[in-house]
N, C-alpha and C positions, 0 to 999 in steps of 0.2 A: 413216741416222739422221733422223729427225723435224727439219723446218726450223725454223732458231734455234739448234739445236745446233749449238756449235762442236767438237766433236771429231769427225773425219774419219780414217777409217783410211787411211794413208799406207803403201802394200809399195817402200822406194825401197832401192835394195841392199842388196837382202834384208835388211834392218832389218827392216821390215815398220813402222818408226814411228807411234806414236799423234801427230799433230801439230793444232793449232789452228787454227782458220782468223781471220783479220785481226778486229782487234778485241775489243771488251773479253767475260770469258764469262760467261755466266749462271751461278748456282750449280747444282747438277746437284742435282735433287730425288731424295730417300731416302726410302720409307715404309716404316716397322717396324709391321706387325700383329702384334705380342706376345702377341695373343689364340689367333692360329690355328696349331697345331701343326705343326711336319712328322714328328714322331716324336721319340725319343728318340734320343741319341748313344751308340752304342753301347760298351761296355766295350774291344771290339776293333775300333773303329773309325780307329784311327788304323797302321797296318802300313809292313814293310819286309822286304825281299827280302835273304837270308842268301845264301850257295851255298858247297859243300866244297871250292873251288878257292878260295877267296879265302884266302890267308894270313894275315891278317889280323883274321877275323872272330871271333876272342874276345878282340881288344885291350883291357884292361880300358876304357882310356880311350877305346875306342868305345864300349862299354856304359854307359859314363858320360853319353857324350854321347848314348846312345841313349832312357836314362830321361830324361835332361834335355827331350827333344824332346819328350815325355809316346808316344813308341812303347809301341805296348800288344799288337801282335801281331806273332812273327813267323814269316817263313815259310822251310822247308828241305825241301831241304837243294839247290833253287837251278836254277827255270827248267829250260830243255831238258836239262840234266845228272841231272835227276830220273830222267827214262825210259832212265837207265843207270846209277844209281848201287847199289849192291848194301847196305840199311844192318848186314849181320848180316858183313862186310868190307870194308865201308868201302872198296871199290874201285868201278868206273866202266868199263863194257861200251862200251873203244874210244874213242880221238877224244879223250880228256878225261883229267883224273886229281881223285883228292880230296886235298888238303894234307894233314898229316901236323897231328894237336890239332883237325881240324873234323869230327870222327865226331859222332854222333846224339849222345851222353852228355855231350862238351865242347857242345855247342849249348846242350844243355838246361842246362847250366851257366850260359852266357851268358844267354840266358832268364829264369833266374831273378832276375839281378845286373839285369837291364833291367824286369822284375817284368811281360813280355808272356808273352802263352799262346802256343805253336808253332800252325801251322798247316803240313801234313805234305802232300808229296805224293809218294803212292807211286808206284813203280816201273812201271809200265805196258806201256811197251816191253820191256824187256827181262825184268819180273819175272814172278811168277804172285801169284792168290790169295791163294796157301800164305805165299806172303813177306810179303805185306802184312798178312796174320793175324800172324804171326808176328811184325810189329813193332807191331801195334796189343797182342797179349800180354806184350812186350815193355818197353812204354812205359808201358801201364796195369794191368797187371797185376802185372809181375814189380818195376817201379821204382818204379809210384806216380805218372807223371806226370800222369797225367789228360789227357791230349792228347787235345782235343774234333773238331777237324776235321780233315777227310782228302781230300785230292783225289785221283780216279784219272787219273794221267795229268797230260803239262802241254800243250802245244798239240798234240793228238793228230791233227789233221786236215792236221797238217805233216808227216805220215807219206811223203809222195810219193803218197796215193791220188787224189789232184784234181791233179800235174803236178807236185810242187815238194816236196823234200825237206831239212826242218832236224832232225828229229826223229827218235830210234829208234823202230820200230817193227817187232818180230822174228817177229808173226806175218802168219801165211802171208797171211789174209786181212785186208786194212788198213779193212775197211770203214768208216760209222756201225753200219750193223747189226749187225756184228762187236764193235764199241769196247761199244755198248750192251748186248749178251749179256755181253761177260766182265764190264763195270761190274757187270751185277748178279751177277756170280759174285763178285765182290770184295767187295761190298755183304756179303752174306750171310755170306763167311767171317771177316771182320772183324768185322760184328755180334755175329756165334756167339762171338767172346771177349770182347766187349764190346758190349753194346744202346745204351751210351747214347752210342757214336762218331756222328759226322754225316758221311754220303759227300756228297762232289759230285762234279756231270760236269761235262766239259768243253765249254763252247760252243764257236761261230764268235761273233765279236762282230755284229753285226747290223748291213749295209750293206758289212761289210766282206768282202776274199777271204779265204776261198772261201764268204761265207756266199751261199745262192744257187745256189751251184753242184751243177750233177747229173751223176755220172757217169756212165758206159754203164753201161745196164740199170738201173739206182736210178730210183726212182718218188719221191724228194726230196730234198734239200741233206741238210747232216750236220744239222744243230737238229733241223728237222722228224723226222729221220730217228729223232737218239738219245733225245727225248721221244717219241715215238711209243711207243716201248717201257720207258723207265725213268721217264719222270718223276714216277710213283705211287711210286717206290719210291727214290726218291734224298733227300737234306735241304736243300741247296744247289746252284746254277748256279754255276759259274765264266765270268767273262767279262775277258780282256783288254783294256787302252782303251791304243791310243797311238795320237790323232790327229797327233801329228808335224807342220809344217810348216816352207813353205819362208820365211816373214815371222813375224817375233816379233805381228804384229796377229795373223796366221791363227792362231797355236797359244794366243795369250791371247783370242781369241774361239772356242777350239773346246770348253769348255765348255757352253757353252750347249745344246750339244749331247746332252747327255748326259740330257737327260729324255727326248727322241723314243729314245733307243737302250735306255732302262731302259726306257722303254714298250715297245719291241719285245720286249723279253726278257717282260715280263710278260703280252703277249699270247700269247706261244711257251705257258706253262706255265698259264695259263686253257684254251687249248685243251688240251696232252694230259694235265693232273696234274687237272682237276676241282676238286673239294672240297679235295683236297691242296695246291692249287696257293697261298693263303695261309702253307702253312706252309715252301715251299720260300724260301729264302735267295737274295740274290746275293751272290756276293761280286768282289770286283776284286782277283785277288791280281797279275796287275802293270797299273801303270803310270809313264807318266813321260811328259817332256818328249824323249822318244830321236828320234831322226829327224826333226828340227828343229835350225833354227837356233843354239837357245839350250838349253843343258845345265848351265850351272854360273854361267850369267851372271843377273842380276836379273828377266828375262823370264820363267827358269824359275820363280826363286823366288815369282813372282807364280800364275806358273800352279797349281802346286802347292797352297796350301792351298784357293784357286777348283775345283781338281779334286775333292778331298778333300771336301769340303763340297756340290756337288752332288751327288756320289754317294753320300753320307751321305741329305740330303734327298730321294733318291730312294726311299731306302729300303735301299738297302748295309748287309749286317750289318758289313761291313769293306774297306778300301782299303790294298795293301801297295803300296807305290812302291819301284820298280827301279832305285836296290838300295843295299845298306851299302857298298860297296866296287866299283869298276869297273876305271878306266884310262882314259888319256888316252887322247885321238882326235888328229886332226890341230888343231892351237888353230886359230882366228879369231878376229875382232876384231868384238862385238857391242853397238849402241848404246857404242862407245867404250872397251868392258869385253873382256879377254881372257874368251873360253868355251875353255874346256880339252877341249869335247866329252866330257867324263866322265858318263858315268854316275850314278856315287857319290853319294852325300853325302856322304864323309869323302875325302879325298885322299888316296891312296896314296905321293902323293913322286915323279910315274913322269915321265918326260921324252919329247918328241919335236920333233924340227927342230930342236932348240937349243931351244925353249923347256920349260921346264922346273915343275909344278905346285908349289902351296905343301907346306910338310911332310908329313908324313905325319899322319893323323886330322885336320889343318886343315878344320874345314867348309866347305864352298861356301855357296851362298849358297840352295841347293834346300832345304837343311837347317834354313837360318832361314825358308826360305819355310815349311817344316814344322812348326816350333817354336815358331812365331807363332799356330798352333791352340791352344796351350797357354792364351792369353791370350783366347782367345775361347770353349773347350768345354770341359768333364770328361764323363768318361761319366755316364751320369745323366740331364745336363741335357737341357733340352727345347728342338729345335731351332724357331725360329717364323720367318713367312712375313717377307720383305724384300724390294723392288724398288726398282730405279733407274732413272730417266729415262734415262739414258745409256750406252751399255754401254762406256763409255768407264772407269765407275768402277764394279767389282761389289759386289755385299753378302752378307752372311751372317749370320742374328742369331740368336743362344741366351739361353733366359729360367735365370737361374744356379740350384739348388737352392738358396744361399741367397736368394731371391728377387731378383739383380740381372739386370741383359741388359748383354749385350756385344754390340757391334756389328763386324764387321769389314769395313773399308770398301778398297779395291784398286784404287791410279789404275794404269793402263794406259798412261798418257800418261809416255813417259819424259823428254820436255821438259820440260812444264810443269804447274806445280802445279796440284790442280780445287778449287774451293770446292764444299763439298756442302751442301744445306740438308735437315735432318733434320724428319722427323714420325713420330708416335707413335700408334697406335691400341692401345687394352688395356695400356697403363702411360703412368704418368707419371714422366717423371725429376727426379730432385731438380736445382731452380736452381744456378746456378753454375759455375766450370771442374769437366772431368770429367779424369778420371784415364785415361789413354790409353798404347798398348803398341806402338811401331811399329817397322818394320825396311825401312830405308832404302837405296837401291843404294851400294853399295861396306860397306857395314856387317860388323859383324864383330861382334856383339850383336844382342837386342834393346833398345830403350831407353824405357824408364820416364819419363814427363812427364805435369803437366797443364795443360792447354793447352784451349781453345777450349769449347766450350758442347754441350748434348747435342743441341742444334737447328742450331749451324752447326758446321763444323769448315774448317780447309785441309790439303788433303793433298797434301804433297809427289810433285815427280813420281816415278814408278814406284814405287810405296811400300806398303805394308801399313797400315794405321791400326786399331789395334783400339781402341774406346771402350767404358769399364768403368763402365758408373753404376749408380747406387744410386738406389730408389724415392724418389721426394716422398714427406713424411708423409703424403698428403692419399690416394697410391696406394691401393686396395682390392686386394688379391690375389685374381685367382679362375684357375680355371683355364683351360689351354687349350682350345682347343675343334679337335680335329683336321680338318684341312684334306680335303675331298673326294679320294678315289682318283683318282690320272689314268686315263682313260679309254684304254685299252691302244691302241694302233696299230703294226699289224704295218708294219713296215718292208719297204720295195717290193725286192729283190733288183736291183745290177744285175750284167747279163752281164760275167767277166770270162773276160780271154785265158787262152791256155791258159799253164804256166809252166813253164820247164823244169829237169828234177829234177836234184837235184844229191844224187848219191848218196855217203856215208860219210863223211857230215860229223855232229856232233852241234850243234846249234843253234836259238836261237830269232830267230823271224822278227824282233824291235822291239828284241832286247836287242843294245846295241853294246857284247858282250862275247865273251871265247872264254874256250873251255874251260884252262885253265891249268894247264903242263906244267912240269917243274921243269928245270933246267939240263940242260943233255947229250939231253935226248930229241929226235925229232926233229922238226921243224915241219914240222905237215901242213898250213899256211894255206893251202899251194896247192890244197886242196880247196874252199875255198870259193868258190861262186859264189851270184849276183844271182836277186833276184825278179822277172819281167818287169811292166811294166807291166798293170796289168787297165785303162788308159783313163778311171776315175773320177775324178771332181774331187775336193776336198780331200785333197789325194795326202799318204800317209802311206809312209816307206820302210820295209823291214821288212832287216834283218841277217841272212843266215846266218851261223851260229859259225863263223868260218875263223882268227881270229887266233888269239893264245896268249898264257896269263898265267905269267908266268914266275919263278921265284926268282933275283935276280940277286944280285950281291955286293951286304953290307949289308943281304941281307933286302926288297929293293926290288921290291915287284910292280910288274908291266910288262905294258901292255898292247899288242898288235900288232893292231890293227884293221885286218881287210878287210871293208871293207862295202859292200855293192850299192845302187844309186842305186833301184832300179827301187820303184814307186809301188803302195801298195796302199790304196786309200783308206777312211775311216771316216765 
């Protein structure tokens, strides 16, 4: 940080604490250019992760809570259980089961009570073509849903073809080169029942394993490899983001991040999509704060909409976070707060050590991190440029359709409060207190106030601050003026170790979740194993699926978490 600033990122047992250093602090300068565009906020921009295993996932009052959030897209039928789930039987090739009310038809149910569009990933592993036509005919033809996007495949390169196996994968040859012929075989037969579907492939995230990696006899990594060949013919990228870490600073500073890895991605598809390459999509169908410290405690909820919002302004046509429903991990004790290691955003009820989560559907606090968008975007709106002195306090700012800006401001600092002093470029705010939307550690709302000025505020520590103002009479409305394209920069690959496979297990690498089996069957946790170390810094852990979600008495899903330490950085 720049000298004079007082915040100092502080990693002291595994806190990772934002703390101050001696004496009194500056105010942390804010500048909003409300002039210069970053794009528009998309309809489906705000997402979350379903899967067939969750018992749970058409609880009315999860839907409730799910429109409440302003969720506008969601995605099934749920991570690595995708590449084995059968939708025309609702059954599951091995490892896994689907709950009994989460077929494709009760989703789409939930779906509509939540008022998000699906977003579909077919069967890859274990399906063909044929099926996936079959459920695009199915959905938009025979029902009427209109279900616009589709991904083939969920983390397809977890195949065990680079060393390490979470994912089915039932043909012979696991290649990219392989993955990118049948994608376009999928492409086509999907399209042939419906033109106006959008396929996407599946990335490696960019820096991360196995992006990078080559294996005997391949002339590239898997990117290079499945753009080489599809990416004239595909509508969307899929990329997963879980930088994960081992201090609440690292994973609330692993944001920032997230332009150099969208630049990567858009240098990938300027090289092999051409002219095309404008109209290909990103999208982020998971992410989360998984494999870090803080899951359910105030770190995450911070991180959360800061995620959400670079990825937005990068250009994301959508960001799904993982996920409606999980299971408790082992608890810890984080900045003072229990983190239940859950996943979720709604609590399942589920217990371990004797410690025990709040009720069932109780939100955490990821959930208000996520609901706190609400108060700063709608689709429509126009996102515009913001910077902070300090990356102690981040920002985000949208100019409103009805001509207002909302500012969300995000102290980091779980101690102490930061004063921020505001400016304005391309609006002026009307004088006087403004009307503000925050959500506070320990909180169980958001809370409504108005409080402080559009030029200063104080923001409690670890906190969310969204400020809602309204034009000065004196404002001129014009429009934005969109901000220049970042300039693509491929991302440098580094070498990682080799990994060892871990055969007939169904899983994915960031999700600390398992496939969920209903009483009486047997536990295969003991299949699961660890991702070795690749040696990169900001180590991110990834999960194979070995635990199990389970129906116990009273309906109670349980989760039994085996998860592997080993580092795969982003």
């Amino acid at each position: 940080m720049v000298a004079g600033a007082v915040a100092v990122l502080v990693a002291g047992a595994g806190a990772g604490a934002l703390a101050l250093s001696a004496g009194a602090a500056p105010a942390v300068g804010i500048t909003v250019d409300a002039g210069t565009s970053l794009g528009t906020v998309p309809s489906s921009a705000v997402g979350l992760n379903t899967a067939v295993y969750d018992t749970y996932m058409n609880d009315p009052s999860a839907a409730s809570l799910m429109k409440a959030a302003g969720v506008r897209q969601l995605r099934f039928p749920g991570g690595s259980v995708a590449d084995a789930y059968h939708w025309k039987t609702h059954t599951v090739t091995g490892g896994s089961w689907a709950a009994p009310g989460t077929d494709f038809d009760h989703f789409m149910a939930t779906a509509k009570k939540v008022g998000a569009q699906p977003i579909i990933t077919a069967n890859y592993g274990s399906g063909t073509p044929q099926e996936a036509a079959d459920w695009v005919k199915y959905a938009n033809v025979d029902k009427g849903y209109g279900v616009k996007y589709w991904e083939i495949g969920n983390e397809v390169s977890g195949n065990g073809y680079y060393g390490s196996k979470w994912e089915v994968d039932n043909h012979a040859d696991k290649s990219p080169r392989e993955y990118a012929k049948n994608l376009l075989a999928y492409a086509k037969a999907m399209k042939a029942v419906d033109p106006n579907v959008k396929i996407g492939a599946v990335l490696n995230t960019p820096g991360s394993w196995p992006d990078g990696v080559k294996a005997a006899g391949d002339d590239a990594d898997w990117n290079h490899t499945v753009l080489s060949i599809a990416a004239k013919s595909i509508d969307f990228v899929i990329v997963h983001w879980y930088p994960g870490g081992s201090s609440t600073a690292n994973l609330l500073n692993s944001p920032a991040r997230i332009a150099g890895t969208a630049s990567a991605v858009r240098s990938l598809l300027h090289t092999y999509a051409g002219p095309h390459a404008a109209s290909v999509k990103i999208a982020i169908t998971e992410t989360s704060s998984a494999d870090s410290v803080a899951q359910t405690s105030q770190a995450a909820a911070l991180f959360a909409p800061d995620t959400y919002m670079n990825w937005l302004e990068q250009g994301a046509v959508s960001v799904d976070w993982w996920d409606l429903h999980n299971g408790m991990g082992k608890p810890t004790t984080v900045n003072g707060e229990t983190d239940y290691q859950d996943g979720g955003v709604l609590s399942v009820g589920s217990c371990s050590g004797g410690t025990c989560e709040p009720a069932r559907e109780t939100p955490f606090s990821t959930y208000w991190g996520i609901r706190s968008l609400t108060a700063l975007a709608q689709p429509g709106d126009t996102m515009v440029k913001a910077s902070s002195a300090n990356p102690s306090v981040a920002v985000h700012a949208v100019r409103s359709s009805n001509g207002g800006l909302n500012v969300m401001l995000i102290n980091k600092n779980p101690q102490n409060a930061a004063q921020v002093s505001l400016s304005y470029r391309g609006y002026t705010p009307a004088s006087g207190t403004v009307r503000t939307v925050s959500y506070a550690k320990g909180g169980t709302a958001l809370t409504k106030a108005t409080r402080g000025t559009a030029a200063a505020q104080t923001l409690p520590p670890y906190s969310i601050t969204t400020l809602q103002l309204k034009p000065s009479s004196t404002t001129t409305r014009t429009d934005t003026t969109p901000s220049p394209a970042p300039t693509p920069t491929a991302a440098t690959p580094t070498a990682a170790a080799p990994v060892a496979s871990v055969s007939g297990t169904i899983g994915t690498r960031a999700q600390a979740t398992a496939a969920g089996v209903p009483v009486g069957r047997p536990d295969r946790s003991d299949t699961a194993g660890g991702l070795a170390s690749t040696g990169m810094s900001n180590a991110v852990t990834y999960s194979a699926l070995g635990g199990l979600l389970a129906l116990a008495a009273g309906s109670v899903l349980v989760l039994r978490m085996r998860r592997s330490r080993g580092s795969h950085a982003r």
